[in-house]
C-alpha positions as CSV (number, residue, x, y, z in Angstrom):
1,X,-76.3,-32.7,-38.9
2,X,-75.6,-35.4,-41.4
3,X,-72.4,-35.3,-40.7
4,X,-72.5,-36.1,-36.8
5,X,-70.6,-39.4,-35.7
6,X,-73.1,-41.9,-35.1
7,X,-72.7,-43.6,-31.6
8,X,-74.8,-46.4,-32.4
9,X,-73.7,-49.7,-33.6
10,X,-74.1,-50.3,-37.4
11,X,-76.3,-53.3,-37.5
12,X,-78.7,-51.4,-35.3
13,X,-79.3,-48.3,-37.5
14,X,-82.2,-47.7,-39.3
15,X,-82.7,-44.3,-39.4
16,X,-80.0,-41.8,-40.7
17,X,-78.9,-39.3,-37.8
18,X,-79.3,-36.0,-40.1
19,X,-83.6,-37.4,-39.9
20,X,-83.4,-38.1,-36.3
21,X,-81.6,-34.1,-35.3
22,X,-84.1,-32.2,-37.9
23,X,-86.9,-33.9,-36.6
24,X,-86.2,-32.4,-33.7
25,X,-85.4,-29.1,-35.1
26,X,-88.4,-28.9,-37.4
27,X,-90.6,-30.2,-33.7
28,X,-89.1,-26.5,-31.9
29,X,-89.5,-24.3,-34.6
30,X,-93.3,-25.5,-34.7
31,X,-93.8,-24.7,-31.1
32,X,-94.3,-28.4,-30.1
33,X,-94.0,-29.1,-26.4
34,X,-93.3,-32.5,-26.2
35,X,-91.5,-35.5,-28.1
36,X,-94.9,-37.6,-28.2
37,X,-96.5,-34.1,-30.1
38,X,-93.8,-34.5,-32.4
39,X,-94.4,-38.2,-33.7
40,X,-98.4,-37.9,-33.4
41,X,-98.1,-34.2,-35.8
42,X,-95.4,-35.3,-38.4
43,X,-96.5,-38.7,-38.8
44,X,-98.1,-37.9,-42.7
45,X,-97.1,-38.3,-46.1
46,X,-96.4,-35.0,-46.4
47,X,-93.5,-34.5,-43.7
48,X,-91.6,-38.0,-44.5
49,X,-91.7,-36.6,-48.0
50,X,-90.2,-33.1,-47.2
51,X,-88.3,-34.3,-44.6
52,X,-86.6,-36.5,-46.8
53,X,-86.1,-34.2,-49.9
54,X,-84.7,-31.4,-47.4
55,X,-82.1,-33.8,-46.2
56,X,-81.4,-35.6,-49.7
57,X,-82.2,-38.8,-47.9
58,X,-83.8,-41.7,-50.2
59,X,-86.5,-44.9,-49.1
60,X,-87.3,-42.5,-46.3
61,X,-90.6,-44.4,-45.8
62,X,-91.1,-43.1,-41.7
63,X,-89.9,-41.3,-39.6
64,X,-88.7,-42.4,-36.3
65,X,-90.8,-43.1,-32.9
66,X,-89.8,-40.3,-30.4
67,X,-88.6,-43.0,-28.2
68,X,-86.0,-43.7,-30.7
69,X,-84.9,-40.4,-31.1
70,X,-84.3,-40.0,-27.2
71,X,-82.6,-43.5,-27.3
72,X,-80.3,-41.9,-29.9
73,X,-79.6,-38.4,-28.2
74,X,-79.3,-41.0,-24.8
75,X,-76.4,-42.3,-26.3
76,X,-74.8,-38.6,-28.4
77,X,-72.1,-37.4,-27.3
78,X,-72.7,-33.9,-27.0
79,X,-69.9,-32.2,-28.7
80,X,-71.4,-33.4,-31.8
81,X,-74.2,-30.7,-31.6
82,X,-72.2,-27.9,-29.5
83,X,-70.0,-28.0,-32.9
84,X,-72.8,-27.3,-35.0
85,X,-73.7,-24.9,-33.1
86,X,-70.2,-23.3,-33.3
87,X,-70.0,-23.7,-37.3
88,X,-73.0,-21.2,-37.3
89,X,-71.8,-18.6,-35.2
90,X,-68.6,-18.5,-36.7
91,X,-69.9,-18.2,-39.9
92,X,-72.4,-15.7,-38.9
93,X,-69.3,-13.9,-37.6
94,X,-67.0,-14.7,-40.5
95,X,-69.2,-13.0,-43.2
96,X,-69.5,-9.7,-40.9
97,X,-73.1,-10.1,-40.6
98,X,-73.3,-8.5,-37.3
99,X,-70.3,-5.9,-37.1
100,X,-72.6,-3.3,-36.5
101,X,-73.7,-4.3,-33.0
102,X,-69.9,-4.9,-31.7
103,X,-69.3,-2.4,-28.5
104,X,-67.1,0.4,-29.6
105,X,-67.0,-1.4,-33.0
106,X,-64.7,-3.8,-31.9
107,X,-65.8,-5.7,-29.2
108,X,-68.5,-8.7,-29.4
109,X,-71.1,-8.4,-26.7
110,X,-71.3,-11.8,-25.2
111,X,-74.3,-12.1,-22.1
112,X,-73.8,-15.0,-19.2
113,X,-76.4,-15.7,-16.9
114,X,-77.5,-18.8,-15.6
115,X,-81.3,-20.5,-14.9
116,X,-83.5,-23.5,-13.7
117,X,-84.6,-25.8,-16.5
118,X,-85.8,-28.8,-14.4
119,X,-87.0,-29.5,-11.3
120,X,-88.2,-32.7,-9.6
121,X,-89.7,-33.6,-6.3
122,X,-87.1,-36.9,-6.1
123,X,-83.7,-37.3,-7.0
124,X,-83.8,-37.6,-10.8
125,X,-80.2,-38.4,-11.1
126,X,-76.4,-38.5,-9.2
127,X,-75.9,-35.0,-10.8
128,X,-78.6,-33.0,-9.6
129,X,-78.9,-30.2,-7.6
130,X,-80.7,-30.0,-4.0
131,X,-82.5,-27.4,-2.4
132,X,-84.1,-28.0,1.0
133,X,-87.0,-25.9,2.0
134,X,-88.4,-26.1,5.4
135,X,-91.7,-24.9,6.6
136,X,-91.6,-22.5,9.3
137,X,-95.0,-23.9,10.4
138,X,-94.5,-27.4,10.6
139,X,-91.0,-27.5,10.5
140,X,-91.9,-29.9,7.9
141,X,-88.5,-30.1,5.3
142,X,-88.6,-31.0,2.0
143,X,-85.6,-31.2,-0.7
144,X,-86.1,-30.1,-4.5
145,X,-83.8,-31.6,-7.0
146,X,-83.2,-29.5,-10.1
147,X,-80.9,-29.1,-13.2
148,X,-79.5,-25.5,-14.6
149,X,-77.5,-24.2,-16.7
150,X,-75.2,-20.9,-17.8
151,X,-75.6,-19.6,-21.3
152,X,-73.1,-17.5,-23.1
153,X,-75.2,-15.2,-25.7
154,X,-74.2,-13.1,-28.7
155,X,-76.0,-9.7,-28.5
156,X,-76.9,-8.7,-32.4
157,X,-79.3,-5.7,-31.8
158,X,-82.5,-7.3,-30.7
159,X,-81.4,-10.8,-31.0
160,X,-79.3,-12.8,-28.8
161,X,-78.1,-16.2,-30.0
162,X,-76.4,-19.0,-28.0
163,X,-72.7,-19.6,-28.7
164,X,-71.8,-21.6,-25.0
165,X,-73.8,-23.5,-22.6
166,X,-72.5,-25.3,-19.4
167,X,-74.5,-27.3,-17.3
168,X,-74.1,-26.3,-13.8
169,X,-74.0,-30.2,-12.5
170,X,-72.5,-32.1,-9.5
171,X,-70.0,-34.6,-10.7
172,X,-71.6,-37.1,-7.9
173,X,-74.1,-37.6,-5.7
174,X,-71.7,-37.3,-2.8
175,X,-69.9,-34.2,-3.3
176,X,-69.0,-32.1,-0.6
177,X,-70.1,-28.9,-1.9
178,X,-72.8,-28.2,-4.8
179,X,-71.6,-26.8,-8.6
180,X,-72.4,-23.3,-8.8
181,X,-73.1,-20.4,-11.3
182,X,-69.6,-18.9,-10.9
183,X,-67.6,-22.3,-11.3
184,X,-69.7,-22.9,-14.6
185,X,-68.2,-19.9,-15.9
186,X,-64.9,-20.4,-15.4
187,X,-65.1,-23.9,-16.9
188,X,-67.2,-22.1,-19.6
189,X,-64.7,-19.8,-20.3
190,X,-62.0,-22.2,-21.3
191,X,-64.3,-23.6,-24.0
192,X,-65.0,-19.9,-25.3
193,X,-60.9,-19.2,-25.5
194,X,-60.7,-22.3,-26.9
195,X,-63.3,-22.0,-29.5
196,X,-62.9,-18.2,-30.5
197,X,-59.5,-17.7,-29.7
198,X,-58.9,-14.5,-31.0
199,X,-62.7,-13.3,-31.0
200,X,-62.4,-10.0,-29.2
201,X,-65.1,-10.4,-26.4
202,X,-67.1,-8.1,-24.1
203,X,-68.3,-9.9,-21.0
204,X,-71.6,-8.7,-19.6
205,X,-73.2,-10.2,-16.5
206,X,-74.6,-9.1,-13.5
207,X,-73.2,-8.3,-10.1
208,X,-72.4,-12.0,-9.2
209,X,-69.2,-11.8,-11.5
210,X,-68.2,-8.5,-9.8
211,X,-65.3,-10.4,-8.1
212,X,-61.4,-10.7,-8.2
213,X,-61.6,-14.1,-10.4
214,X,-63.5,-13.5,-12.7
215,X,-61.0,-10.0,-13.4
216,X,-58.4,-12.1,-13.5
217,X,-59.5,-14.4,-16.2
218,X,-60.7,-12.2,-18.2
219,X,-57.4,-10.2,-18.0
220,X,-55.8,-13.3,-18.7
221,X,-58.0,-14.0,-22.2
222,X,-57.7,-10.0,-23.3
223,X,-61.4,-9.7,-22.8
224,X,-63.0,-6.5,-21.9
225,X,-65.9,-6.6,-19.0
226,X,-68.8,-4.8,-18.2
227,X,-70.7,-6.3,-14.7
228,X,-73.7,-5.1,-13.3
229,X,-71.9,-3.4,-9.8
230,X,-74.2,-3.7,-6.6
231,X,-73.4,-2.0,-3.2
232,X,-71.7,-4.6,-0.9
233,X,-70.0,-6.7,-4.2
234,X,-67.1,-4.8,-3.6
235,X,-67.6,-1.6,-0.8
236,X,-64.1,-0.3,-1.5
237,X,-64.5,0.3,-5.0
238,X,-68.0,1.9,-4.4
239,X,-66.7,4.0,-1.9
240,X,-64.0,5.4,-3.9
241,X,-66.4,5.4,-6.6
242,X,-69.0,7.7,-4.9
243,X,-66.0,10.1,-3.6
244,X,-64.8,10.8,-6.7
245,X,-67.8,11.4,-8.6
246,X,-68.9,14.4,-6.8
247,X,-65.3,15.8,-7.9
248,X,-64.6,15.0,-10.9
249,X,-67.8,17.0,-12.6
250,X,-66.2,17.1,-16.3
251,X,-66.7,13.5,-16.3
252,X,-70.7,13.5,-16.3
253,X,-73.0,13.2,-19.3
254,X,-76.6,13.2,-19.8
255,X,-77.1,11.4,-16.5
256,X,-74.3,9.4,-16.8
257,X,-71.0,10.0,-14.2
258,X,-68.1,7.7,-14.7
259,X,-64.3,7.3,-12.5
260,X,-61.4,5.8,-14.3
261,X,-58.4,4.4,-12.5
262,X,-59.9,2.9,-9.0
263,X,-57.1,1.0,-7.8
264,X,-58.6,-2.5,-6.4
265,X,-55.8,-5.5,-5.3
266,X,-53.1,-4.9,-8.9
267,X,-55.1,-3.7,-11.0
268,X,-57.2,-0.3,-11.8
269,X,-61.0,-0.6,-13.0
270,X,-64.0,1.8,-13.8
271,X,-67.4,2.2,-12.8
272,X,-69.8,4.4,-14.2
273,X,-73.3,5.3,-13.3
274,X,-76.5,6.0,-15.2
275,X,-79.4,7.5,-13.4
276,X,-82.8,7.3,-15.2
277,X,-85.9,9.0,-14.0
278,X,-89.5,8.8,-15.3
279,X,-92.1,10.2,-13.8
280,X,-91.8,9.2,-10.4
281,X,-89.7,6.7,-10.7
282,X,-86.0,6.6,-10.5
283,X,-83.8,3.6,-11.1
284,X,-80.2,3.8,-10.8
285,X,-77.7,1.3,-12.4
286,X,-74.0,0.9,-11.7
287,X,-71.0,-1.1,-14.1
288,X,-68.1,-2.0,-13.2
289,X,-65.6,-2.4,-16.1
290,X,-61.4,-2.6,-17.3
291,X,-63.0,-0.6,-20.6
292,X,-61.9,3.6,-20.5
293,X,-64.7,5.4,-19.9
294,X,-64.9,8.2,-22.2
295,X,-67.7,10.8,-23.3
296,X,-68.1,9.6,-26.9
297,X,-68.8,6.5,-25.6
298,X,-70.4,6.3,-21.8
299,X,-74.1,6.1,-23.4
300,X,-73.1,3.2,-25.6
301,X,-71.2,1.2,-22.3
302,X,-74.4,2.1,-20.5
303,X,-76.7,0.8,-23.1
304,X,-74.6,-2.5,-23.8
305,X,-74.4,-2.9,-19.8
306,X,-78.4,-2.5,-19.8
307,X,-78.7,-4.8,-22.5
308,X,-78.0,-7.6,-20.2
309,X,-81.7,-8.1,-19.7
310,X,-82.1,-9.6,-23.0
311,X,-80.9,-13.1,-22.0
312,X,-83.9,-12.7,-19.4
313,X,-86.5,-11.5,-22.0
314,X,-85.4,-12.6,-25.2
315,X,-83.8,-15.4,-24.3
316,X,-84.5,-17.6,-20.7
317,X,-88.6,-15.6,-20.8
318,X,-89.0,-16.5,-24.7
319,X,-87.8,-20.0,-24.5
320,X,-89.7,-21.0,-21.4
321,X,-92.5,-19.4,-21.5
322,X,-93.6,-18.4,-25.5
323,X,-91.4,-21.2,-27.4
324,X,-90.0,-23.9,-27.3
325,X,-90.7,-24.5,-23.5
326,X,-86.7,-25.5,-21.9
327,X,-88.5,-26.8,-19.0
328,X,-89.8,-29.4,-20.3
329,X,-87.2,-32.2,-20.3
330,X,-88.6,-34.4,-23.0
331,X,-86.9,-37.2,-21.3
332,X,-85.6,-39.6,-18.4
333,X,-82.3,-39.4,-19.7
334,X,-79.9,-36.7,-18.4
335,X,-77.6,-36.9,-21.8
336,X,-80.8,-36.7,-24.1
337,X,-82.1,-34.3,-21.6
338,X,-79.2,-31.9,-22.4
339,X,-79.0,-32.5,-26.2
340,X,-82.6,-31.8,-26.5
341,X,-81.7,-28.3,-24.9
342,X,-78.5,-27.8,-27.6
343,X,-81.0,-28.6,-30.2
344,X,-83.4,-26.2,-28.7
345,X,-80.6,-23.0,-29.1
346,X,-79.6,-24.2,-32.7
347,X,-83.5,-24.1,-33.8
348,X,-83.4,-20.8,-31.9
349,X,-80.6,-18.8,-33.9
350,X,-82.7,-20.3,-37.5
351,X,-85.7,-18.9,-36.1
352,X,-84.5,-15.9,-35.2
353,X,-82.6,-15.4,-38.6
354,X,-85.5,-16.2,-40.4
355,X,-88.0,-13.4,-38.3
356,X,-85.5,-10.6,-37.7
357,X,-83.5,-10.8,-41.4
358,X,-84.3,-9.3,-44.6
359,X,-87.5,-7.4,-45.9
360,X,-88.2,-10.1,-47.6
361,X,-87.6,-12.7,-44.4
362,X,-90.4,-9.9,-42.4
363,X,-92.5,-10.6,-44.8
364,X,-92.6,-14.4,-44.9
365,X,-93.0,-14.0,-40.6
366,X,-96.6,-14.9,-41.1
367,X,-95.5,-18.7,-42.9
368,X,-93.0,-19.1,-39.8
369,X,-95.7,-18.8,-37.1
370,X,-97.3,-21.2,-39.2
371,X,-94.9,-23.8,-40.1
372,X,-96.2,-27.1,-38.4
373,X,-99.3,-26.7,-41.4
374,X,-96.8,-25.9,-44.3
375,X,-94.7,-29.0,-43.1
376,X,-97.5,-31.0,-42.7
377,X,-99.5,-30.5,-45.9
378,X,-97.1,-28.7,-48.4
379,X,-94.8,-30.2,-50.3
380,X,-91.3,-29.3,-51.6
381,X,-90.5,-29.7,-55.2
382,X,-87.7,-29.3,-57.5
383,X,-87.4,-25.8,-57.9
384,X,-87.9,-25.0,-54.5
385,X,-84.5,-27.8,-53.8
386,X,-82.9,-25.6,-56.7
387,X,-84.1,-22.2,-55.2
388,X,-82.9,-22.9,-51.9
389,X,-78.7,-23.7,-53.5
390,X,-78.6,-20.3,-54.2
391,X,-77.0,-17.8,-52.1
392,X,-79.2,-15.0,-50.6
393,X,-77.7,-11.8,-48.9
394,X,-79.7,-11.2,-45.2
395,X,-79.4,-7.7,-43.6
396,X,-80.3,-6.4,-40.1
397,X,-81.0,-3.2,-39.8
């Protein structure tokens, strides 16, 4: 963070850009909602001090106004903090950390979905969204203007860290036809090839990416898929599909039947089906994939494909709704809008590290849901600067 290019003219600067990112940071991991939270809570002795110890920073004698800190993400060129972002998945990566959650123990498990972050009852800006909504009883129509966007997200076991975002934007107020979900991802994908070039990946999505394109690029990057498959996303397929099951009986196992070699357009794909049923109930879910379906390893393709919902709980539910709150835009400006929201996803892979590591990280789970009070009236000293140099080992298990 100290490191980012500063896009602020030198006379101007007073405060250093590695205080204005943390501050931010240290503001999501302490469940703050807003910016104005942020200034009112860390505005002691205590958090200049620590703030300014933890960064190496000297004369640190305040810390910035949260105007100034959106006037400074306002002006950030995003890349900056999509980098950082990078640096720490790849080393996560690098030093094997999460090798036992790959698929098949080769493949990385990467979720895409898209959602709503804000919404506004008047255009906010020239890249917004619009939805009209008409009243069937008045006729009465009004237009919602909103702003979304489509994460890419690591699965490692129960955690799910952000390693790609892509604002699904119009580039102008007078386009002809409105950015989508789908065309996010394929301008999402060429950052991912582009950033983990020879990362072996696994895309899982749901039933939305069940379409010609989207096999073609993957095909194209040597990644594996594993979509959600719906009736009606592609009816040949699922005819075939459903023909062929009832023959082929060796390839059924514990509720799960699978079909290899469906020819659709050039290409051959698989689908395989897992039928659950408790109680009463009995839910039926369908994938569609270019990975060989075998015995030794339908369950695990089932339970990768199922673990889709954890960008919906774990990620989109937690960070709305429990922490951090991503609705929230935390201000007028689109750019600092968006870089609030990077800075949200790298405070979310710490957090996560630090709740879901070691024995000795479980343990200390009771200091993280208490961290606004440490920061505000604890202080760091030497030995804890010296502690914190050395290397640790962290292991999920």
């Amino acid at each position: 963070m100290k490191q980012v290019k500063d896009p602020r003219h030198p006379s101007y600067i007073t405060y250093h850009p590695g205080v204005i990112l943390m501050m931010v940071v240290m503001k999501n991991a302490s469940n703050l909602e807003s910016m104005r939270e942020m200034t009112d809570e860390f505005n002691t002795d205590n958090c200049i001090e620590n703030l300014s110890k933890m960064l190496g920073i000297e004369n640190l004698e305040e810390l910035p106004h949260y105007d100034t800190v959106n006037d400074f993400l306002s002006r950030l060129d995003m890349e900056e903090l999509e980098n950082i972002r990078t640096y720490m998945v790849k080393e996560l990566i690098n030093k094997k950390c999460f090798y036992d959650y790959r698929i098949g123990g080769k493949y990385w498990g990467i979720i895409v979905d898209g959602t709503g972050l804000f919404t506004f009852r008047e255009k906010h800006c020239e890249h917004c969204l619009e939805r009209e909504h008409k009243n069937e009883e008045t006729g009465e129509k009004k237009t919602t203007y909103m702003h979304h966007v489509l994460e890419a997200k690591l699965i490692a076991g129960d955690m799910v860290f952000s390693i790609a975002s892509e604002f699904i934007e119009n580039e102008s107020e007078d386009v002809e036809k409105q950015d989508c979900e789908r065309n996010a991802f394929y301008r999402m994908a060429k950052k991912l090839k582009s950033t983990f070039k020879r990362l072996p990946i696994c895309i899982i999505a749901d039933s939305l990416y069940a379409c010609e394109n989207v096999f073609q690029l993957c095909d194209k990057n040597k990644w594996k898929y594993l979509i959600r498959f719906k009736e009606g996303s592609i009816p040949s397929v699922m005819r075939e599909f459903q023909n062929l099951k009832i023959l082929e009986d060796s390839s059924s196992y514990e509720g799960i039947s699978w079909v290899n070699g469906i020819s659709y357009n050039e290409r051959t794909v698989n689908v395989l089906e897992f039928v659950e049923e408790k109680e009463k109930d009995k839910r039926t879910f369908i994938y569609i994939t270019n990975i060989n379906v075998k015995k030794k390893n339908a369950k695990r393709l089932i339970n990768a494909g199922r673990s889709r919902w954890k960008i919906e709980n774990e990620g989109f539910n937690t960070q709305k709704n429990i922490r951090y709150y991503i609705q929230h835009p935390n201000s007028h400006d689109y750019n600092a809008m968006k870089n609030n929201y990077l800075l949200t996803q790298i405070t979310d892979i710490l957090v996560q590290l630090f709740e879901k590591g070691s024995k000795i990280m479980k343990a200390a789970k009771k200091k993280a849901s208490n961290l606004l009070r440490a920061f505000q009236t604890l202080t760091l000293i030497e030995e804890d600067l010296v502690d914190l140099e050395k290397p640790i080992q962290v292991r999920f298990t």
